[in-house]
Phi, psi and omega in degrees: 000152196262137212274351184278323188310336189257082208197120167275147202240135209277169162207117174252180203300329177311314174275303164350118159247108171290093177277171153248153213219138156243156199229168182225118180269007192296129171054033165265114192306141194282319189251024157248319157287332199268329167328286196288338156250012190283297163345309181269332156335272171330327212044076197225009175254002173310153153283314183287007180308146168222125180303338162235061179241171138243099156218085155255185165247134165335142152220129187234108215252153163245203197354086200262350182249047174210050159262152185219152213243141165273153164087237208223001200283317157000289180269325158306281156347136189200128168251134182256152159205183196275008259279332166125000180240172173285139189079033210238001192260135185244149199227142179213153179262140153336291176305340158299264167005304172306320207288296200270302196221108153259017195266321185297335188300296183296312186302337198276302190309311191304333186285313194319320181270346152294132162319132155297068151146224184346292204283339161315307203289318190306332195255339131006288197304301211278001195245154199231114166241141176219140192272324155343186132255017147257173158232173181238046160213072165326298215260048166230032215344087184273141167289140164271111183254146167245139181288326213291335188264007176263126200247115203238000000 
């Protein structure tokens, strides 16, 4: 038997085929869509994943600002950050963030889940959040996905 024939086979940018997945966030609990689409990022729902590619799929999430949080986290929950000067740390709730940028709610999880580094910042790139239901990308015909049959 031929010891080459069992040889796993890679898939780099060239070979990669990048489908587009539109996804409907209205009323999907947040850390869970974003499991399921960091997940489709990675292309790890692929037969073909390669752990340091990107052959993943485009995702393109809509109504992003009718998402929703379980428990108490609306109010609880604080997102922190920096500005870089002394006395600079700033603190926000899920309910401002819906209110101002509800698109950042999903970029933050989804990064959050993602590798910490190239192919993390790269796989970024793929994701299209809109807080509406329209978007601009027709003509890339995205397929329409239900999350509930995707197992993350």
């Amino acid at each position: 038997m031929d010891a080459l024939s069992y040889k796993t086979q890679y898939v780099n940018q060239a070979t990669s085929t990048k489908d587009w997945i539109l996804i409907d966030a209205e009323n999907e609990v947040v850390g869970r869509l974003a499991s399921k689409v960091a997940y489709m990022l990675r292309g790890k729902h692929k037969t073909n994943f390669t752990p340091f590619a990107d052959c993943g799929s485009n995702v393109i999430i809509i109504n992003a600002d009718k998402v929703r949080f379980t428990g108490k986290k609306t109010s609880d929950k604080e997102y922190i950050r920096y500005t870089g000067y002394p006395g600079g740390q700033r603190f926000a709730t899920p309910k401002e963030w819906l209110k101002s940028k509800p698109t950042e709610i999903l970029t933050h999880a989804i990064h959050g889940m993602l590798p910490k580094n190239r192919l993390g910042r790269t796989l970024n790139t793929n994701v299209y959040i809109y807080a509406g239901t329209e978007h601009k990308h027709e003509a890339q015909q995205p397929k329409k996905i239900d999350l509930s049959k995707i197992k993350a």
